[in-house]
FILUM-407034 format. One record per residue (C-alpha): residue number from 1; x, y, z. Coordinates in Angstrom, 3 decimals. Layout:
BEGIN
ATOM   n       px       py       pz
ATOM NUM        X        Y        Z
...
//
This chain:
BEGIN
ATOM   n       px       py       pz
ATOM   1   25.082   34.724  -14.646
ATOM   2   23.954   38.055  -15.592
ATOM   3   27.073   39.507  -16.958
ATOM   4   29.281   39.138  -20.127
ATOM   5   32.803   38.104  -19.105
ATOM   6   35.678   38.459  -21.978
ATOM   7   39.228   36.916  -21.393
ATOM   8   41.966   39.189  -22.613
ATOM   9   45.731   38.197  -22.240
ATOM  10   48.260   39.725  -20.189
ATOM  11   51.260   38.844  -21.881
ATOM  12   51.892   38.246  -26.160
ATOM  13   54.483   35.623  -27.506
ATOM  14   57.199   36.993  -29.819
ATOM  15   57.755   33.263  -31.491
ATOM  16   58.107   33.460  -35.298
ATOM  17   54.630   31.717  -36.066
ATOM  18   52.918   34.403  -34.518
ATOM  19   53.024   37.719  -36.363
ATOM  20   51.073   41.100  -35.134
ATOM  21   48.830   39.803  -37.742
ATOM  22   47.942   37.203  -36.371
ATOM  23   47.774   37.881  -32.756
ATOM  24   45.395   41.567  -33.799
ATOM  25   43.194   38.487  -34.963
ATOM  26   43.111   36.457  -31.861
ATOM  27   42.430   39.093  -29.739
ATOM  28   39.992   40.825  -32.084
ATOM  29   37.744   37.459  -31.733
ATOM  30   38.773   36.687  -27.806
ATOM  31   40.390   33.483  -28.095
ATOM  32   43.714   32.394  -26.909
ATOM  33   46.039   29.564  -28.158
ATOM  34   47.903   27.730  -24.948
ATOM  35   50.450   26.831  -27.246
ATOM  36   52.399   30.132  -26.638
ATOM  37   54.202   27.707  -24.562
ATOM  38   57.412   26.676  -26.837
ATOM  39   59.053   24.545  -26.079
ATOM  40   62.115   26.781  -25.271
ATOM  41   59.655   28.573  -22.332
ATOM  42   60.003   31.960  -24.647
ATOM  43   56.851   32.769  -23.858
ATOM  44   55.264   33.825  -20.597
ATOM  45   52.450   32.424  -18.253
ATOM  46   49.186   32.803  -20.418
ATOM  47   46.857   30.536  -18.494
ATOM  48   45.665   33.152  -15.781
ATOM  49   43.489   35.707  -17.886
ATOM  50   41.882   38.924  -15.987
ATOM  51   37.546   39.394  -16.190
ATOM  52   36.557   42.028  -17.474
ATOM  53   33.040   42.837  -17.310
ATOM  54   31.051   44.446  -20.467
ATOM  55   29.036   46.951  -18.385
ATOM  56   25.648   47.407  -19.943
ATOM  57   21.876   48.073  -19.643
ATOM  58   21.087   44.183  -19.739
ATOM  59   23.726   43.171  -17.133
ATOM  60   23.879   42.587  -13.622
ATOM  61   27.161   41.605  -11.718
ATOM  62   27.429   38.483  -10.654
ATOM  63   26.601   38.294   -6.419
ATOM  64   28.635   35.029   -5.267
ATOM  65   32.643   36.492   -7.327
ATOM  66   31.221   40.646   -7.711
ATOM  67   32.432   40.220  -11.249
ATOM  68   36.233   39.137  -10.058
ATOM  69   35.714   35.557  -11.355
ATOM  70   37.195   34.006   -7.608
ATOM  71   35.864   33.151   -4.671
ATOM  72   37.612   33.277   -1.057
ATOM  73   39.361   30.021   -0.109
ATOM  74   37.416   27.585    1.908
ATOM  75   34.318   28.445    0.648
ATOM  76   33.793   26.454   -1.803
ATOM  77   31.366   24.406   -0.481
ATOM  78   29.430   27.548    0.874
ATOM  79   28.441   29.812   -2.010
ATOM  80   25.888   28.595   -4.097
ATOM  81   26.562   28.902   -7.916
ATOM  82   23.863   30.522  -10.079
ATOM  83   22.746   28.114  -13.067
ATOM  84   19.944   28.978  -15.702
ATOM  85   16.906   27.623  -15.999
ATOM  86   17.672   26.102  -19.138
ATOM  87   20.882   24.428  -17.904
ATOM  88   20.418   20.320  -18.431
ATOM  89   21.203   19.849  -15.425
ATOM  90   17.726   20.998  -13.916
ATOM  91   15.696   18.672  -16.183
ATOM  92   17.812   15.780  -16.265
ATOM  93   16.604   12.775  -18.354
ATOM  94   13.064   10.024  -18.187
ATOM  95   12.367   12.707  -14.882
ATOM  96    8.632   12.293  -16.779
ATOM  97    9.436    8.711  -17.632
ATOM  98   10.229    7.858  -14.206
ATOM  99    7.630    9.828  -12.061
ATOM 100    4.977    8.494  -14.405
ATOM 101    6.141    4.824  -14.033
ATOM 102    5.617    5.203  -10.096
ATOM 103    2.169    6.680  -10.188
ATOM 104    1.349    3.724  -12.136
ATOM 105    3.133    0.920   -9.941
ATOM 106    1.163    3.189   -6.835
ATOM 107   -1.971    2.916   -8.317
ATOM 108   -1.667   -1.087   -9.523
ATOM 109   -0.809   -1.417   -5.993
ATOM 110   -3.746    0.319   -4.276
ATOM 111   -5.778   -1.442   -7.143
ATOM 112   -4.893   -5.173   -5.956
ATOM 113   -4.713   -3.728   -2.274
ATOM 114   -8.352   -2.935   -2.581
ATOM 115   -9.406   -6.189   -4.609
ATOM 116   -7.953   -8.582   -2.327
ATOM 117   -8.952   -7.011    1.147
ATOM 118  -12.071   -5.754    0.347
ATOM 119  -14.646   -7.027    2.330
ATOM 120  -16.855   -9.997    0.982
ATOM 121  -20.196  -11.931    2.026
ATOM 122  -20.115  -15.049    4.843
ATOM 123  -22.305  -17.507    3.071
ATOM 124  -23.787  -19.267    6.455
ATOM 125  -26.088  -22.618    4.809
ATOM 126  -28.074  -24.976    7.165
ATOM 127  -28.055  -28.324    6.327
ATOM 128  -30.618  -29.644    8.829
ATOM 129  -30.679  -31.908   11.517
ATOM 130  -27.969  -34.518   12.367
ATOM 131  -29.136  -36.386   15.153
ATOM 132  -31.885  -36.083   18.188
ATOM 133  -31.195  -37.480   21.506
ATOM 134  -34.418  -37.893   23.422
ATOM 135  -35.366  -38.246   26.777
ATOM 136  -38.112  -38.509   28.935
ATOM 137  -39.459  -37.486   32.936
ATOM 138  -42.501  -39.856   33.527
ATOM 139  -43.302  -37.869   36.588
ATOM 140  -43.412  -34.725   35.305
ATOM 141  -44.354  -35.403   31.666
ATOM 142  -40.778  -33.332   30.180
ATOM 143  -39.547  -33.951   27.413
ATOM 144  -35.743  -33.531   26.772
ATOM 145  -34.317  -33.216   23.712
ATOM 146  -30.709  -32.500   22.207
ATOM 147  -30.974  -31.640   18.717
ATOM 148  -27.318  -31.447   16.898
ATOM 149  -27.673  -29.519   13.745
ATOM 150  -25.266  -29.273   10.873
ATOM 151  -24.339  -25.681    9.172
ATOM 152  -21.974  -24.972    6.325
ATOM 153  -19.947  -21.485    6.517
ATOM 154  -18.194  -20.679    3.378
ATOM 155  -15.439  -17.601    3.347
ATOM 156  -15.622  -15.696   -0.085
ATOM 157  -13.004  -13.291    1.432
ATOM 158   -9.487  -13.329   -0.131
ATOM 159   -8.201  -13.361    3.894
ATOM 160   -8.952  -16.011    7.023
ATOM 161  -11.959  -15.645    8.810
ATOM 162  -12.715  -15.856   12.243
ATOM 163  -16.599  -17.738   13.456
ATOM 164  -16.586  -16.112   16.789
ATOM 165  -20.113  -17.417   17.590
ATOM 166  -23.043  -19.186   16.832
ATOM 167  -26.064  -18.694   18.440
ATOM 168  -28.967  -20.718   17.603
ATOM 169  -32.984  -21.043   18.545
ATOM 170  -35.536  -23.862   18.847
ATOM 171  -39.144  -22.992   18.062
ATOM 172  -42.476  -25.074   18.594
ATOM 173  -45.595  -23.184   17.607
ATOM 174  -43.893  -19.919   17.967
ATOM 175  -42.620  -21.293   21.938
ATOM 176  -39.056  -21.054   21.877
ATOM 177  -38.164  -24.150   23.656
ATOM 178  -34.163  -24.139   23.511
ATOM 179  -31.569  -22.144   22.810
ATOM 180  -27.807  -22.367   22.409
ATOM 181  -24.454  -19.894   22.124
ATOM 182  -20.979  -21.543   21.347
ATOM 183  -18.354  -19.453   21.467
ATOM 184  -14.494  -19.224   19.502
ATOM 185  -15.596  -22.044   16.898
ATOM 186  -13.032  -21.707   14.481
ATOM 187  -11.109  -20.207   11.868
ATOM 188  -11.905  -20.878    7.951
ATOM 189   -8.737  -19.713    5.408
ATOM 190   -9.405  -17.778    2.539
ATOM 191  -11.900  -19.032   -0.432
ATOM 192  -12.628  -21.844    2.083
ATOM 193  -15.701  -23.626    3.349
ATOM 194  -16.225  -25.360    6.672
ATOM 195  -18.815  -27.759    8.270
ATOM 196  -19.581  -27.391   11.727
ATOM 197  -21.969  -29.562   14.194
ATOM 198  -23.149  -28.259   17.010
ATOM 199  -25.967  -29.236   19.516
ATOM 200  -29.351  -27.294   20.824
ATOM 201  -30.901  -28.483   24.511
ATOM 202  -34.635  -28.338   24.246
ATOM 203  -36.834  -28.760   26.463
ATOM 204  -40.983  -29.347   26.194
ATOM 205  -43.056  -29.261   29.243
ATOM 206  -45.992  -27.207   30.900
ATOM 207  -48.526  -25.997   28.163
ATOM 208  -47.030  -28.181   25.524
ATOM 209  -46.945  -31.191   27.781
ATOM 210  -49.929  -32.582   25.659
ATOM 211  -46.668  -33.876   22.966
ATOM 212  -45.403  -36.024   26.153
ATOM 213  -48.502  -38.158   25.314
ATOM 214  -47.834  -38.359   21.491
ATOM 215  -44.582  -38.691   21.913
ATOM 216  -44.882  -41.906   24.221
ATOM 217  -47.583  -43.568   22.186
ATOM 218  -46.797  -47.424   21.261
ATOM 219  -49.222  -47.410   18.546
ATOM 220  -46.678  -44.836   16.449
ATOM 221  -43.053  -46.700   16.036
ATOM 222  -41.774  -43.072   14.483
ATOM 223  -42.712  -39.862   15.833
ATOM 224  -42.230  -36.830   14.280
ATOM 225  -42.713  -32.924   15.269
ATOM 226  -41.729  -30.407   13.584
ATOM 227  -39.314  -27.473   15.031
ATOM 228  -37.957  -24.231   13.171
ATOM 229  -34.382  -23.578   13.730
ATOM 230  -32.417  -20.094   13.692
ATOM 231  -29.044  -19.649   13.389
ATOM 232  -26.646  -16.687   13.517
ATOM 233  -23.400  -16.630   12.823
ATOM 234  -20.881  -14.095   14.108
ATOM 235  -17.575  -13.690   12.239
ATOM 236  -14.371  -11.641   12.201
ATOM 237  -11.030  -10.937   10.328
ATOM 238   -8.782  -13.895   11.332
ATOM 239   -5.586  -14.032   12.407
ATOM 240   -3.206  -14.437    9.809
ATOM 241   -0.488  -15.845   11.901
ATOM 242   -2.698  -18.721   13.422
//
């Protein structure tokens, strides 16, 4: 506080167990004995002591009582005491203990946040063809294909996945004869892998009418050309409440 209070009493006892000797003593060391109470109320009030403030060049007076040791009634929840900086009270207990504890839950938090949400690779796989529909236009020496293809989508994501679209490509000797772009497939959950089928309309004709005649040759019971196939797929964070 600033100051160096010393309680004095007002009023001395005159019982028989305390002599001038002994009293010189108590007040020589500034402590006072409640039990100047007897039990025949010979002695006075001693509980209220006066402040009285040892005035020196290491003391201040204290700013919320001005060194009377009271405060005015009804504010008591107004003034602000004045505690040291070594009072307990500032530093209470496992403060470290605890404020170290929640760094460490944060960061194993942020740590498994990361790990599971992190972004991971769409592993898109073509498996090849699944069937071929084929069709011909005597007349006009077409030839009409519908080539369903198989792919395999696997989700190494720790979250659902969304395959938005697939587009894919038909080429003959670098002619792109059909192409194809499905739309809202499906969704594939987390660590999950999918198979989806899904069909190409080609078409052959003008320059590359010359196949129309291989194609319709008895002499061959199988015929067989050969196509290259591109695929993309196009995928997004699924919804986790589908």
């Amino acid at each position: 506080m600033g100051k160096s209070l010393s309680h004095l009493p007002i009023h001395t006892c005159k019982e028989d167990g305390y002599d001038g000797g002994t009293v010189s003593d108590n007040m020589r060391n500034g402590l006072v004995h409640s039990e100047s109470h007897g039990e025949d109320g010979r002695c006075g009030d001693v509980s209220q002591f006066p402040y009285v403030e040892f005035t020196g060049r290491d003391s201040v007076t204290c700013p919320t009582c001005q060194g009377t040791g009271r405060i005015p009634r009804g504010q008591e929840n107004q003034l602000v005491a004045l505690i040291p900086y070594s009072d307990q009270r500032l530093r209470p207990r496992r403060t470290k203990l605890y404020v170290t504890a929640s760094v460490i839950v944060c960061l194993l938090l942020s740590g498994l946040a990361v790990f599971f949400l992190f972004p991971r690779s769409v592993d898109v796989e073509y498996i090849g063809v699944k069937s071929v529909y084929v069709n011909y236009e005597q007349g006009r020496r077409i030839i009409y294909l519908n080539i369903t293809n198989t792919l395999n989508i696997t989700n190494n994501n720790y979250y659902s996945i969304e395959v938005a679209n697939i587009t894919a490509q038909v080429q003959f000797s670098k002619t792109v004869i059909g192409k194809a772009r499905l739309n809202n497939i499906t969704n594939i959950g987390p660590l999950d892998m999918k198979q989806i089928d899904y069909m190409v309309p080609t078409v052959i004709q003008d320059e590359m009418s010359y196949m129309f005649d291989f194609c319709t040759l008895a002499s061959i019971k199988v015929h067989n050309i050969v196509v290259m196939m591109q695929n993309v797929a196009g995928c997004l964070p699924g919804d986790p409440f589908k």
